[in-house]
C-alpha positions as a Markdown table, in Angstrom:
| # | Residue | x | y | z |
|---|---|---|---|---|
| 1 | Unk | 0.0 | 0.0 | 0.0 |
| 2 | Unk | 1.9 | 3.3 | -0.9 |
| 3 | Unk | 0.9 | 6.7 | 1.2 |
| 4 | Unk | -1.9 | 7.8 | -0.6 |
| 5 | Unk | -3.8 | 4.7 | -0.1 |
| 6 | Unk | -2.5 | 4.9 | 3.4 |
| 7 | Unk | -3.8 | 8.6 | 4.2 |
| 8 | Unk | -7.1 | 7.7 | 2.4 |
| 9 | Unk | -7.2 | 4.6 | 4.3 |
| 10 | Unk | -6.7 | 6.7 | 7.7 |
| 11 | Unk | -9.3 | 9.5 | 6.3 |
| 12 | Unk | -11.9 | 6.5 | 6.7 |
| 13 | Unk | -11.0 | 4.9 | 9.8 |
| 14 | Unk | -11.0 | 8.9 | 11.9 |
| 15 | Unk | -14.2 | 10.2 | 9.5 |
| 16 | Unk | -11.8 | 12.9 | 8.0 |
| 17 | Unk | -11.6 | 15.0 | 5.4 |
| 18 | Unk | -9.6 | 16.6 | 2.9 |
| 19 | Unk | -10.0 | 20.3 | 1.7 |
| 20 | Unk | -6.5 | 21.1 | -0.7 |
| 21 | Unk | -6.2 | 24.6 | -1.9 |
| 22 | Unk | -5.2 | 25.0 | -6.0 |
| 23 | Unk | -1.7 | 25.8 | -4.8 |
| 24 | Unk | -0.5 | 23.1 | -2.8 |
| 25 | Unk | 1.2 | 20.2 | -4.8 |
| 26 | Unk | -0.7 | 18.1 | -7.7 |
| 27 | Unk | 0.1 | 15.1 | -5.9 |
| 28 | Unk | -1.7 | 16.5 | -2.6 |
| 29 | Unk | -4.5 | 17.6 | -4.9 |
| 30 | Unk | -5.1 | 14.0 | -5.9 |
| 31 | Unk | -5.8 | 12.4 | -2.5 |
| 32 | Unk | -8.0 | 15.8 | -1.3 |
| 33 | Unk | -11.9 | 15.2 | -0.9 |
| 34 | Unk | -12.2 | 18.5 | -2.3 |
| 35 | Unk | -9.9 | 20.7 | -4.2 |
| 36 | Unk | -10.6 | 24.7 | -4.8 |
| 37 | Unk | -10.2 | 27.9 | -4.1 |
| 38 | Unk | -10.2 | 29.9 | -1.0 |
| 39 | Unk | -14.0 | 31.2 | -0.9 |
| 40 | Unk | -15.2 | 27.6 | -2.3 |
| 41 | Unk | -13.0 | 25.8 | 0.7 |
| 42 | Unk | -14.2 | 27.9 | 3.3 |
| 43 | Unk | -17.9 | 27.8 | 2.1 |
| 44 | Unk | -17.6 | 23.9 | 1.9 |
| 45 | Unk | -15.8 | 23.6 | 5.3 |
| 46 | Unk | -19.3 | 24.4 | 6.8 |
| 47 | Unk | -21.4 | 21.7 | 5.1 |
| 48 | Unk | -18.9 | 18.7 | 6.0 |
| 49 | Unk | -20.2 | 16.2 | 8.2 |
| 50 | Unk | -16.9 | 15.2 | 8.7 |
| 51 | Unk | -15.6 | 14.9 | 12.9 |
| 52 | Unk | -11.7 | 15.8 | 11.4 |
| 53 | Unk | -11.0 | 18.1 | 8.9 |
| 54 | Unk | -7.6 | 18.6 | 6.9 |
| 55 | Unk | -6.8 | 22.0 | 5.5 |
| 56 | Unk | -4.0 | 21.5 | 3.1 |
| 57 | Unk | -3.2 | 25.3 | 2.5 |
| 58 | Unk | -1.4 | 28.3 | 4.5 |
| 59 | Unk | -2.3 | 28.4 | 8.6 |
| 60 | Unk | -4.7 | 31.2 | 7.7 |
| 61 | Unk | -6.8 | 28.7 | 5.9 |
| 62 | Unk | -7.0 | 26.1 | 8.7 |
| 63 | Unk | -8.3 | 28.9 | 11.3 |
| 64 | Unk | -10.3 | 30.0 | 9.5 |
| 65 | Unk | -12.2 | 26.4 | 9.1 |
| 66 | Unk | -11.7 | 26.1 | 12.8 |
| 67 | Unk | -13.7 | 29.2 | 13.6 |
| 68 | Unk | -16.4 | 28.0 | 11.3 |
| 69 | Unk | -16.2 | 25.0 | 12.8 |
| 70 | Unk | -15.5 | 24.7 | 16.9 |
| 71 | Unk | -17.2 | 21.5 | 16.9 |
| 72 | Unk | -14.6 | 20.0 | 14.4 |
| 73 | Unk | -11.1 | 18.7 | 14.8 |
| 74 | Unk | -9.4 | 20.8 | 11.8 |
| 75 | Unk | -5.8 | 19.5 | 11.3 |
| 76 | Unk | -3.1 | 21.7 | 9.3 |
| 77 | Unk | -0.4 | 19.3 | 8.0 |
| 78 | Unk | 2.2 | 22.1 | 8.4 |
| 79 | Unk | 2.1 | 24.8 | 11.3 |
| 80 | Unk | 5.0 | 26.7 | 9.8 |
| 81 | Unk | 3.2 | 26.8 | 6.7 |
| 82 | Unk | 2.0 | 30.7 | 7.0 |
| 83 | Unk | 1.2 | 33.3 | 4.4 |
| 84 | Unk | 3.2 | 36.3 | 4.7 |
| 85 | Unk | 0.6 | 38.7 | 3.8 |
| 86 | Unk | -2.0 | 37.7 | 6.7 |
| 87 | Unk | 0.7 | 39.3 | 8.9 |
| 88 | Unk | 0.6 | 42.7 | 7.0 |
| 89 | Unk | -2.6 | 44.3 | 8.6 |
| 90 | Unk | -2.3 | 46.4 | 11.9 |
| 91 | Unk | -4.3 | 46.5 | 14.3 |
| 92 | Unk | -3.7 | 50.5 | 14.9 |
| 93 | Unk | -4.3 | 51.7 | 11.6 |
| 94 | Unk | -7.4 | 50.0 | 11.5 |
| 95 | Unk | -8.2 | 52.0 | 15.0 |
| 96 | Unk | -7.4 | 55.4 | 13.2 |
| 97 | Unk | -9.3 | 54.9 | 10.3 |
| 98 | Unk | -12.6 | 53.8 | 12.1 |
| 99 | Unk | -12.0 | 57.3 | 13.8 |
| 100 | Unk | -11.0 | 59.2 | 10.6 |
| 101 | Unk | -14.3 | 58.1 | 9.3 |
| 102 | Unk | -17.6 | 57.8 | 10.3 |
| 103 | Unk | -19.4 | 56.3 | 7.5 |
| 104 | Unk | -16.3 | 53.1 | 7.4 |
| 105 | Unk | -16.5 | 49.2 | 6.6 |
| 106 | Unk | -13.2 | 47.6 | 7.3 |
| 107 | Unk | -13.1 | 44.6 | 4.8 |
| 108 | Unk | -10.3 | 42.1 | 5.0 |
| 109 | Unk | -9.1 | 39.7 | 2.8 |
| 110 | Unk | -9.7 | 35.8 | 4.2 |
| 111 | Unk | -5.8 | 35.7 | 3.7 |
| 112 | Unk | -5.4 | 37.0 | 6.9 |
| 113 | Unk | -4.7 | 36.2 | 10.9 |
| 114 | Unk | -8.0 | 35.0 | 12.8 |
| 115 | Unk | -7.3 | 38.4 | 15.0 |
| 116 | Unk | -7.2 | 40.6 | 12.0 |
| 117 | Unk | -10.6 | 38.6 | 11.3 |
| 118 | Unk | -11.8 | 39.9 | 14.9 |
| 119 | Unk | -11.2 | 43.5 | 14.6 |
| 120 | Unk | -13.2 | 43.4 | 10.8 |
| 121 | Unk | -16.7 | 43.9 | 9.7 |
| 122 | Unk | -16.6 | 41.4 | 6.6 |
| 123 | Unk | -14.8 | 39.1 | 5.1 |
| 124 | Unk | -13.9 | 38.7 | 1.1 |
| 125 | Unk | -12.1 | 36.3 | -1.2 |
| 126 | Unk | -11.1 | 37.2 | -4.4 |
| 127 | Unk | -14.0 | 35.7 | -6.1 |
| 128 | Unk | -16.5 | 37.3 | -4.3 |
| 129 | Unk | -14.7 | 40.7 | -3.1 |
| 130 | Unk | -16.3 | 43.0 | -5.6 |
| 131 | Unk | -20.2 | 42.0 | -5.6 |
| 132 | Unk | -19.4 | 42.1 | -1.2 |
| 133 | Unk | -18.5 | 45.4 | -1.1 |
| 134 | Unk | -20.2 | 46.9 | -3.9 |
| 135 | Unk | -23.3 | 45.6 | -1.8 |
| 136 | Unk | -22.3 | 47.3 | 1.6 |
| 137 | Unk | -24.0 | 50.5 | 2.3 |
| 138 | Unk | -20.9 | 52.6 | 3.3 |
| 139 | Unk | -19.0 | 54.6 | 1.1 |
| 140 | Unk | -15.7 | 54.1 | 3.0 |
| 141 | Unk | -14.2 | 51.1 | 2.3 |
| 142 | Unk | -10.7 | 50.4 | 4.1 |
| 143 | Unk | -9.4 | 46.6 | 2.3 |
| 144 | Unk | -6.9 | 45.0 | 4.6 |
| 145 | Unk | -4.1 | 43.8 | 4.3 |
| 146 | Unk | -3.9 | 43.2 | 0.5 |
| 147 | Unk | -3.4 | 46.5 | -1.4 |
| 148 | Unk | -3.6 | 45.5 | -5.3 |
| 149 | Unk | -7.0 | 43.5 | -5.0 |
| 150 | Unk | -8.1 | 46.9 | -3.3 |
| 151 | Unk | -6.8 | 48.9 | -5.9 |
| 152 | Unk | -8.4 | 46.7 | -8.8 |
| 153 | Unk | -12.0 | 46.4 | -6.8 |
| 154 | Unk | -11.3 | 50.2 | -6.4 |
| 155 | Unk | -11.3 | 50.1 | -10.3 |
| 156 | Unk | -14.5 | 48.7 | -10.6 |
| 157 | Unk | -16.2 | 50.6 | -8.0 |
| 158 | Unk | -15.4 | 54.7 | -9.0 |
| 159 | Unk | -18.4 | 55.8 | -6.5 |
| 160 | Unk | -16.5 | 53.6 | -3.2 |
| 161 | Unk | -13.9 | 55.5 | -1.5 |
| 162 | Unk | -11.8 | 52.5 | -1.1 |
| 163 | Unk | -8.4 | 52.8 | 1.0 |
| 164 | Unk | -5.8 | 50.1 | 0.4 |
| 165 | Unk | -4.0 | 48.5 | 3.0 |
| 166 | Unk | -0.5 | 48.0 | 2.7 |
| 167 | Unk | -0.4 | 44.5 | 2.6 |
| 168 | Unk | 0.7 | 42.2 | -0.5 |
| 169 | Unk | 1.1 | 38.3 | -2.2 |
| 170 | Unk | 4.7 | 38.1 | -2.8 |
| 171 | Unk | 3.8 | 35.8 | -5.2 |
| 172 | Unk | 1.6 | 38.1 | -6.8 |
| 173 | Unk | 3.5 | 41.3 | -6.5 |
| 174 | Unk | 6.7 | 39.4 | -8.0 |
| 175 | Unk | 4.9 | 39.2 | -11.1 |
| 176 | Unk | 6.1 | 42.1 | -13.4 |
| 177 | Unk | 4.6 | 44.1 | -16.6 |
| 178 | Unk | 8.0 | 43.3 | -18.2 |
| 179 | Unk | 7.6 | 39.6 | -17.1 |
| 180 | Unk | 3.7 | 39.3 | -19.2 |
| 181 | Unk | 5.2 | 41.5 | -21.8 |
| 182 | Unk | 8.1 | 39.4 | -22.4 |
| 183 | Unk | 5.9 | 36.3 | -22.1 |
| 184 | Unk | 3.4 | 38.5 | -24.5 |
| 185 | Unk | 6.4 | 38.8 | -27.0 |
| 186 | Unk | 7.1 | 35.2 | -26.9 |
| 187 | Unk | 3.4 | 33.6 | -27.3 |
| 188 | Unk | 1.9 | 36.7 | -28.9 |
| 189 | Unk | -1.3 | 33.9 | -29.5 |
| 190 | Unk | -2.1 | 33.6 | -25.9 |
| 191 | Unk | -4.3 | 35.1 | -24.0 |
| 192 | Unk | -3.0 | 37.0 | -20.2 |
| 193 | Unk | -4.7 | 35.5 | -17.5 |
| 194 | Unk | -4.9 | 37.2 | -13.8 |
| 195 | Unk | -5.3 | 37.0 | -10.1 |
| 196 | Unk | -6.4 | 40.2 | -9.0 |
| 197 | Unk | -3.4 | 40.2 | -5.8 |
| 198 | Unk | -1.0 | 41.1 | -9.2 |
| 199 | Unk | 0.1 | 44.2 | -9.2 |
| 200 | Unk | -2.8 | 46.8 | -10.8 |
| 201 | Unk | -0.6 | 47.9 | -14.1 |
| 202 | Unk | -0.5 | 43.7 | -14.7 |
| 203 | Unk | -4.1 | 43.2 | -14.4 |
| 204 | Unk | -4.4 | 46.6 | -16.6 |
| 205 | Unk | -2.6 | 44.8 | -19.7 |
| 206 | Unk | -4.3 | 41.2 | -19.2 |
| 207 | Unk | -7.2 | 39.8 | -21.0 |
| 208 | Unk | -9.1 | 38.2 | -18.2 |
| 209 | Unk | -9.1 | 39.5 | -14.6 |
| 210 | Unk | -10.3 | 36.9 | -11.6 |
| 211 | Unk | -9.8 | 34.4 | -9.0 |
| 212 | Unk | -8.0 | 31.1 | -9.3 |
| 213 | Unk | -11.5 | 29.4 | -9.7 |
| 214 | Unk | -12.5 | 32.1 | -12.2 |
| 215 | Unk | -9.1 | 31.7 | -14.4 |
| 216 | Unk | -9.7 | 27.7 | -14.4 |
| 217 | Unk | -13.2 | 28.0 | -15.7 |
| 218 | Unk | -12.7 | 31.0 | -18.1 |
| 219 | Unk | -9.4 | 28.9 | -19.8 |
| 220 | Unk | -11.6 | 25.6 | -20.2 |
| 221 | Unk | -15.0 | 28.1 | -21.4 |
| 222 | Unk | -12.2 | 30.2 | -23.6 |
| 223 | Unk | -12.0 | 29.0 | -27.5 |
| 224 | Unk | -8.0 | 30.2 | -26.9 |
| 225 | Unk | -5.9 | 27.5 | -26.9 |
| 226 | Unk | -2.8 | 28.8 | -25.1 |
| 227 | Unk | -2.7 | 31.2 | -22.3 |
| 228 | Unk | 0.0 | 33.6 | -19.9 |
| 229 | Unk | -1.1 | 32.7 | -16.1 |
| 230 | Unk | -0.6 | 35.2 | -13.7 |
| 231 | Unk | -0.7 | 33.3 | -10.1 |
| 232 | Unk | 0.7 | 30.7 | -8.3 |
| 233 | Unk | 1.9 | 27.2 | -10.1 |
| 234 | Unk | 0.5 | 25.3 | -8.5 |
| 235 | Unk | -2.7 | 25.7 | -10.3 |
| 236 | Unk | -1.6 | 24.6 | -13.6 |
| 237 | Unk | -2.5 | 21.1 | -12.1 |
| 238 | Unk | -5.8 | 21.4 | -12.2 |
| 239 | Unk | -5.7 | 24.1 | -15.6 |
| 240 | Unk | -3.8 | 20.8 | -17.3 |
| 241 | Unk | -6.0 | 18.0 | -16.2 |
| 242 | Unk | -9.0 | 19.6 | -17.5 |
| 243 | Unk | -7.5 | 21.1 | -20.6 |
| 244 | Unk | -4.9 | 18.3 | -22.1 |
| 245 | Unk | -5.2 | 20.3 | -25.6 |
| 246 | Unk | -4.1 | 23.7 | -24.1 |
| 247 | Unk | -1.0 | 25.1 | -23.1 |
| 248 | Unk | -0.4 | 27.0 | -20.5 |
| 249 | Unk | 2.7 | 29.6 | -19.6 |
| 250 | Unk | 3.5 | 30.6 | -15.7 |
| 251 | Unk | 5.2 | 33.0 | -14.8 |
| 252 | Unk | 8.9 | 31.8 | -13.2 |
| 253 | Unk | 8.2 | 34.0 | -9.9 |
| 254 | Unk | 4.7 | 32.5 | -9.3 |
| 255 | Unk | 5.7 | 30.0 | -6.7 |
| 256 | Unk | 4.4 | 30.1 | -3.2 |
| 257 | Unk | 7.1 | 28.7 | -0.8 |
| 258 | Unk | 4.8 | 28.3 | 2.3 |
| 259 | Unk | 2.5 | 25.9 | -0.1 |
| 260 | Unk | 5.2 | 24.1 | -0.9 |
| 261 | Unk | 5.9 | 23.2 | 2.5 |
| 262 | Unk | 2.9 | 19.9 | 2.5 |
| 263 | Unk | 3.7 | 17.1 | 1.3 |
| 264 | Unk | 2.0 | 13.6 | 1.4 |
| 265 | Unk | 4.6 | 12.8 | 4.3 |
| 266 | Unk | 3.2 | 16.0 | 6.4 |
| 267 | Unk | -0.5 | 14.9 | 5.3 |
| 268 | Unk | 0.2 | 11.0 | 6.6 |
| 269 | Unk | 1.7 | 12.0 | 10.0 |
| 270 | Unk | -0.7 | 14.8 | 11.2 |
| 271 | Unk | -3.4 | 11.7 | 10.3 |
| 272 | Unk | -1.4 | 9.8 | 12.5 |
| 273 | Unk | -0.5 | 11.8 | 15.6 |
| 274 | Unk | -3.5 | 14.4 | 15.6 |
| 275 | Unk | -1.3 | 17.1 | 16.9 |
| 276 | Unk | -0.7 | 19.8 | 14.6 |
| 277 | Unk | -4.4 | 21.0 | 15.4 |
| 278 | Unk | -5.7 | 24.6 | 14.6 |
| 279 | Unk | -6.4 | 26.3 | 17.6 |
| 280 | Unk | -8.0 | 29.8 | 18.3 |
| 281 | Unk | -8.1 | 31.9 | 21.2 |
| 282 | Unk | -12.1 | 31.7 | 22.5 |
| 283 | Unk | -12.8 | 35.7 | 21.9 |
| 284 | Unk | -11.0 | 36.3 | 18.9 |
| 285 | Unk | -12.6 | 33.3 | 17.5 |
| 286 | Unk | -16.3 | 34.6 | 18.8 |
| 287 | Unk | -15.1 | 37.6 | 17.4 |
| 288 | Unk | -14.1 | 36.8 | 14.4 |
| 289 | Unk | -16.9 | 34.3 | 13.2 |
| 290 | Unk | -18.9 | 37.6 | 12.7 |
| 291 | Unk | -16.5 | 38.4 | 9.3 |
| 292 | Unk | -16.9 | 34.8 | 8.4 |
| 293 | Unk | -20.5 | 34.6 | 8.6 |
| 294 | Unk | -21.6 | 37.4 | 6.9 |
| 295 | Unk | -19.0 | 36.5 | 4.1 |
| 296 | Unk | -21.2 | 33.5 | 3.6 |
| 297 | Unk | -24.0 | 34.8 | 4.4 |
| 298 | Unk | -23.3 | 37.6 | 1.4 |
| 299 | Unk | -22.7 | 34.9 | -1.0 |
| 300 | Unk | -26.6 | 33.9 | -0.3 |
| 301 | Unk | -28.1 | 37.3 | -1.4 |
């Protein structure tokens, strides 16, 4: 029995489950119950029956499930996995801008710490970012901690007053206008595909514009057959398996070390020993379930 029969086998005998973010490694992706992106993994998270659930992504990802979820054992196969950018927001700038203005909705990105969460009115992805705050009622939108996705939902929405935070994907923000123009130059055929956490002049000069769910289904819907993907490698697993007659060109800098980190090894052991378990302070996590929820409950309208 090799160890993805093995983890599958332990999935059964504990009642777990597998959630796998696009970025993690194809091989990881292949043993996961469910494989998406971050608004689709946290939506799912809620309707699993499952006593054990194991976030293969960043740490972010796994509290995040966790506060959805106090009932439910949520594993995270690496603890040292973490995502640089949920670190960027602070806690005292968000204090001066709810006292700069009245009329504020502090909005933060899911990639971010449970007690950033806690201090937040609402929580996006970057699939669902745009219709959630186009849909709150004040004008005063401060996005936290990811700066470009503000700046491109800023874009869309000229009547929000919409105040970036400071925060970035270095994966993302790696990714250069002289990197898609070189790529441009080289497969002048293809179309430029985009996560919105790339840099604003990137998104400016790409074809399509959207989340790692939204670039998978607009390559297979797209007539194209070769495309420039600007985001993280680790999506070109799925992009391949569902479109074995298209090619598809990453950018060198999209790799995402902290995603890197899980392997089948990490997966099989915190199976096995149960101790790498997402835990949450009780307040911040009462608090922050409130940014969570009406995510979700967004989504419903």
């Amino acid at each position: 029995m090799n160890l993805s029969q093995k983890i599958r086998e332990l999935c059964k005998e504990k009642d777990a489950a597998i959630l796998a973010h696009y970025y993690v490694d194809g091989e990881i992706q292949d043993i996961a119950d469910y494989v998406g992106d971050s608004f689709y993994l946290a939506n799912m998270v809620k309707k699993l029956p499952n006593k054990v659930i194991v976030f293969c992504g960043v740490t972010f990802m796994g509290e995040s499930a966790s506060i959805i979820n106090p009932d439910k054992k949520v594993l995270i196969p690496d603890m040292s996995a973490e995502c640089p950018m949920a670190g960027m927001a602070d806690k005292k700038e968000i204090i001066a801008m709810r006292e700069k203005y009245e009329d504020l909705a502090v909005v933060c990105y899911i990639n971010s710490s449970a007690k950033t969460k806690a201090l937040c009115d609402v929580c996006v992805t970057s699939s669902n970012a745009l219709n959630i705050v186009k849909a709150l009622p004040q004008k005063n939108i401060y996005m936290i901690p990811d700066g470009n996705l503000a700046r491109w939902i800023a874009g869309k929405l000229p009547d929000k007053n919409i105040i970036p935070g400071r925060g970035y994907c270095y994966v993302h923000h790696g990714i250069m206008v002289d990197d898609v123009l070189k790529a441009k130059k080289e497969h002048p055929e293809a179309q430029v595909l985009t996560h919105p956490e790339c840099r604003i002049e990137v998104c400016e000069i790409s074809d399509y514009v959207g989340s790692t769910s939204d670039i998978i289904r607009f390559a297979s819907e797209s007539s194209c057959k070769e495309f420039i993907v600007c985001t993280e490698i680790g999506v070109s697993h799925k992009l391949n398996a569902q479109n074995p007659q298209k090619t598809f060109h990453f950018i060198k800098k999209g790799v995402c070390n902290s995603m890197r980190k899980l392997t089948l090894e990490s997966v099989y052991d915190c199976l096995i020993n149960e101790n790498t378990v997402a835990e949450i302070d009780d307040n911040i996590s009462r608090q922050a379930i409130h940014s969570l929820n009406r995510m979700l409950d967004f989504a419903r309208i």
